[in-house]
N, C-alpha and C positions, 0 to 999 in steps of 0.2 A: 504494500500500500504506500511505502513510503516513496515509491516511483512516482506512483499517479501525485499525490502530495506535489511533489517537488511540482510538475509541471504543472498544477494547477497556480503553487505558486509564481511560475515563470509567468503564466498567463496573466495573472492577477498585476504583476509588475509592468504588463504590458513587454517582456523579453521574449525574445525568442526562444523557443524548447527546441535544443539542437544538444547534441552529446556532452558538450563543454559544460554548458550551463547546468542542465539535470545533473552532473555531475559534480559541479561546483554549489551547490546545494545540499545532494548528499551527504561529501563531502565535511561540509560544513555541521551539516547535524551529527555527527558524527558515526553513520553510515558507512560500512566497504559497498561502495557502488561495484554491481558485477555488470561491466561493459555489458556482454549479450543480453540484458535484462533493459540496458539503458537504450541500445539498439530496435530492442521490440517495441518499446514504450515510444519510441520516434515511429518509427512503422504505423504500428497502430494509430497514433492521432495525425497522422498526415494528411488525411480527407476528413478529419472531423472538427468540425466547429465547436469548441469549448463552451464557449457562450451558450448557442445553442443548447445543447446538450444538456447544460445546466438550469435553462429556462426550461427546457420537455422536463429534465427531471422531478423539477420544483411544481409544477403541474399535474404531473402525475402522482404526486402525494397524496396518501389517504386523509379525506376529511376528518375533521372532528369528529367526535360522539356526539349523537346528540343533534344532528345540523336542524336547522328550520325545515315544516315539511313544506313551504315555500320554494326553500332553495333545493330540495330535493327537484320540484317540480320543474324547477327553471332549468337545472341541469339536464331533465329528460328531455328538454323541446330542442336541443342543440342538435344542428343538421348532424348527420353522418359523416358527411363529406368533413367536418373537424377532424372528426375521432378517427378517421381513416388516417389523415397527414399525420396526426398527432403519431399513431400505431407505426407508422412507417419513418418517419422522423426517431421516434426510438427504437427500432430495430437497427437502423442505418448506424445510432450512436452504440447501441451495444454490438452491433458487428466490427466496429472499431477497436472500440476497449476487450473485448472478448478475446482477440488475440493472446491479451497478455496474460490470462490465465486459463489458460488451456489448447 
């Protein structure tokens, strides 16, 4: 985890996530970075949007207990066509990250 870690923090600094950097973070924490681990973890997020990825996730969170049965109802009346993107937007993001664990 402390892979994904590093690069989100690369992201968050707005740096680049390239070998050096994941690794000068590791590093830092005081982690043994193993190169082929740092390799995959560039792989894997090459075509994925972080941002992204983070807003599908935050979305995709389980409601509260308890919600209004108002907002129950209002979530039922939402097209398909959302929940479709949404589904395919997080397949897309954990086809990325899946890589790195298995």
């Amino acid at each position: 985890m402390e892979y994904v870690y590093a690069a989100l923090l690369l992201n968050a600094a707005e740096k680049e996530i390239n070998d050096e950097n994941v690794a000068a973070i590791l590093s830092a924490a005081g982690v043994d970075a193993d190169d082929a681990r740092i390799k995959a973890l560039i792989a894997a997020l090459e075509d994925v949007d972080i941002e992204e990825a983070i807003a599908t996730a935050a979305v995709s969170a389980a409601p509260a207990a308890g919600a209004a049965p108002a907002a129950e109802a209002e979530a039922e009346e939402e097209p398909e066509e959302e929940e479709e993107e949404e589904e395919e937007a997080e397949e897309a993001a954990a086809a990325g990250l899946g890589a790195l664990f298995g």
